[in-house]
C-alpha positions as CSV (number, residue, x, y, z in Angstrom):
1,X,12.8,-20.9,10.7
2,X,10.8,-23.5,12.7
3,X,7.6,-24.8,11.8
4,X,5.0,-24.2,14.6
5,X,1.9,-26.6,13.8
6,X,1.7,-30.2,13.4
7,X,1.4,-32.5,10.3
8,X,-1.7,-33.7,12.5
9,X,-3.1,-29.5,12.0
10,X,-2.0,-29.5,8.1
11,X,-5.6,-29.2,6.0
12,X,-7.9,-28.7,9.4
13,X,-10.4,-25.6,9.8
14,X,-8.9,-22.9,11.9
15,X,-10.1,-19.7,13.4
16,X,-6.2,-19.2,12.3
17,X,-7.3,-18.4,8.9
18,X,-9.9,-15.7,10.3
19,X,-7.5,-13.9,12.1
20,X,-4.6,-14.0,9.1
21,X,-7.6,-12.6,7.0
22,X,-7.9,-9.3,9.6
23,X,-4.6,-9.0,9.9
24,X,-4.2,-9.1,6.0
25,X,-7.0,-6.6,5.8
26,X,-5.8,-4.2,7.8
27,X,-2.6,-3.6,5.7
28,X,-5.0,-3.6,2.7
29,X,-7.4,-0.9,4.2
30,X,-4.2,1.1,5.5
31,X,-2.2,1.0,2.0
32,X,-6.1,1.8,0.5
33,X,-6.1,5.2,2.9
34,X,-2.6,6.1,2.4
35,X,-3.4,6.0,-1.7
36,X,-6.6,8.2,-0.4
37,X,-4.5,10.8,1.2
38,X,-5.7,9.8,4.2
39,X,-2.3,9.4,7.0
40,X,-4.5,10.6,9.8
41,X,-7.0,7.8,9.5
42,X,-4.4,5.5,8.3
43,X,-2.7,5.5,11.7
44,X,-5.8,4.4,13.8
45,X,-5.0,1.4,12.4
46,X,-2.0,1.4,14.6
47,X,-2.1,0.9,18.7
48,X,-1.3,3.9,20.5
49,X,2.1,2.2,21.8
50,X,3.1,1.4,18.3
51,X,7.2,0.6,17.3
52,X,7.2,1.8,13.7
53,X,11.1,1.2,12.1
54,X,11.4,3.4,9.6
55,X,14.0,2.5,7.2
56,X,17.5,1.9,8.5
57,X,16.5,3.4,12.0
58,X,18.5,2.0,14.7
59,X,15.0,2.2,17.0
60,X,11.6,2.8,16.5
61,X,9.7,5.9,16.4
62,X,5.8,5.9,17.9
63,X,2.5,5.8,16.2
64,X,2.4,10.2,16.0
65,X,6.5,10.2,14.5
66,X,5.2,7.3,12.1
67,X,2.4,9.5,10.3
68,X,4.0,12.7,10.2
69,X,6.3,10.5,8.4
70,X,3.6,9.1,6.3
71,X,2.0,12.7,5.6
72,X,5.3,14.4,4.5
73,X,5.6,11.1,2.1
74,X,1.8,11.9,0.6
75,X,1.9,15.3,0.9
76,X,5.7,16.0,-0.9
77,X,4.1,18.2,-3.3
78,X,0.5,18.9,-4.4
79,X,-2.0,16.1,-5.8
80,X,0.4,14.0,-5.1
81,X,-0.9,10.5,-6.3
82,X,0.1,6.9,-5.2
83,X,-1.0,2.9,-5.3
84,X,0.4,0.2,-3.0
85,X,-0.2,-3.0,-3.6
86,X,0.4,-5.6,-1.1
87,X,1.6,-9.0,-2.2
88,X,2.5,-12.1,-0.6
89,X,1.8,-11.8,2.9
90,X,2.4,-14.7,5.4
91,X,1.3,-14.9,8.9
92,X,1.3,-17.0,11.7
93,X,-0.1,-16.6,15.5
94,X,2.2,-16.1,17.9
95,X,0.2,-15.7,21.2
96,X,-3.4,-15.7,21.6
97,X,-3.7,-11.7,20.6
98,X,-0.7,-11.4,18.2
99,X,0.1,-12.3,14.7
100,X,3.4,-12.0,13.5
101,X,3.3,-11.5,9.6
102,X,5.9,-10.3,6.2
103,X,4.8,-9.2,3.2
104,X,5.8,-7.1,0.3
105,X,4.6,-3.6,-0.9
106,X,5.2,-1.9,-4.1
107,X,4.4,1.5,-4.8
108,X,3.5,3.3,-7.6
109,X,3.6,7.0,-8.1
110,X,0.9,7.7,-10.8
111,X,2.1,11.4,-10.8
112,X,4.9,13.5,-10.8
113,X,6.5,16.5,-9.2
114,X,6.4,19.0,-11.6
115,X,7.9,22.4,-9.5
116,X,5.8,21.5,-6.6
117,X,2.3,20.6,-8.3
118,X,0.9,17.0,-9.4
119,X,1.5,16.2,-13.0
120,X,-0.1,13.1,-14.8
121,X,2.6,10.4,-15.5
122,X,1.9,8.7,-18.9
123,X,2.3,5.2,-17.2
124,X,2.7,4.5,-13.2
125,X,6.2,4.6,-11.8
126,X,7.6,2.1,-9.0
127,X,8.7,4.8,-6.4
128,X,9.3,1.8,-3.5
129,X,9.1,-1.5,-2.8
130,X,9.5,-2.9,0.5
131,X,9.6,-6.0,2.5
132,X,7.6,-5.1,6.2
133,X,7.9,-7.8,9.2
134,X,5.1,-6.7,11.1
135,X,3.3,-7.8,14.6
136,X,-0.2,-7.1,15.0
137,X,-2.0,-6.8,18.2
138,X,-5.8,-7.4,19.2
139,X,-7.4,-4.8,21.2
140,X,-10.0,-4.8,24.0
141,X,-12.3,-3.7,21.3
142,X,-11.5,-7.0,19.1
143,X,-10.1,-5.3,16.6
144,X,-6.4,-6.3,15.2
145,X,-4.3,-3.2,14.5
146,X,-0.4,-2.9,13.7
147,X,1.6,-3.0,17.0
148,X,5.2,-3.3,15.4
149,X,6.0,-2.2,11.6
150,X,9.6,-2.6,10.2
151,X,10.4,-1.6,6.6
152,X,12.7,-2.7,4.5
153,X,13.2,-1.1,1.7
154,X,14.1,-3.6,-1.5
155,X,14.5,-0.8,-4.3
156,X,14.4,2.2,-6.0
157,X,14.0,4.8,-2.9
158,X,13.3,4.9,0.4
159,X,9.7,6.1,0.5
160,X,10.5,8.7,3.3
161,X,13.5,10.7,1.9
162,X,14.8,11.0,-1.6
163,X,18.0,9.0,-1.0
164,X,18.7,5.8,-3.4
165,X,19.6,2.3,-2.2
């Protein structure tokens, strides 16, 4: 990995820090509506021409393949219940309008499929965690949404089928 700033940048103000922030807050708000049930909305958080990897795909699927993804994931059986929490994220600007940025995501399944309906678990499960590489894009509008999003999951399932790592 090469180091793109300066020693002479190290400890300055930048508007950098602004845009790592929006960036940062748009995976927060989009794990926050996934937990909510909420794939529809989630996804306007994605540009229209978005290259979403799901795991182990060989090529990306768009921003409408992505969240019928993400709704079958919710929406596996009734009352379904999740939280992500997103850890460890690390940015850096690229060009002008795009951040390139990793994180990690765990996620925890607070309920259980009991023949197709939502039962209480006693204490929250890990049902993924995942490393994502993203790219993030500015819009026209000023707002930075998810251009590229690559998942990889790190253990115990891959959070769109049922098969184990």
């Amino acid at each position: 990995m090469t180091l793109h700033i300066g020693l002479s940048d190290v400890g300055r103000e930048s508007r950098d820090a602004e845009v790592l922030s929006a960036c940062q807050e748009v995976v927060v708000v989009f794990c926050e509506m996934l937990d909510a049930g909420d794939a529809v909305g989630a996804f306007t958080l994605h540009d229209e021409d978005l290259a979403f990897y799901p795991p182990g795909a060989p090529a990306p699927v768009g921003r409408d393949a992505a969240r019928t993804m993400g709704e079958r994931m919710l929406h596996a059986y009734d009352g379904r219940r999740t939280v992500h929490v997103v850890n460890n994220f690390v940015g850096r600007r690229i060009a002008p309008d795009r951040v390139e940025a990793q994180y990690v995501v765990t996620v925890y399944e607070l309920t259980r499929d009991a023949a197709g309906v939502a039962e209480e678990r006693d204490s929250p499960a890990i049902f993924a965690l995942a490393h994502e590489r993203a790219v993030f894009r500015r819009g026209d509008d000023g707002a930075w949404r998810y251009a590229e999003q690559r998942m990889l999951p790190l253990a115990p399932l891959s959070p769109f089928g049922k098969d184990r790592r």
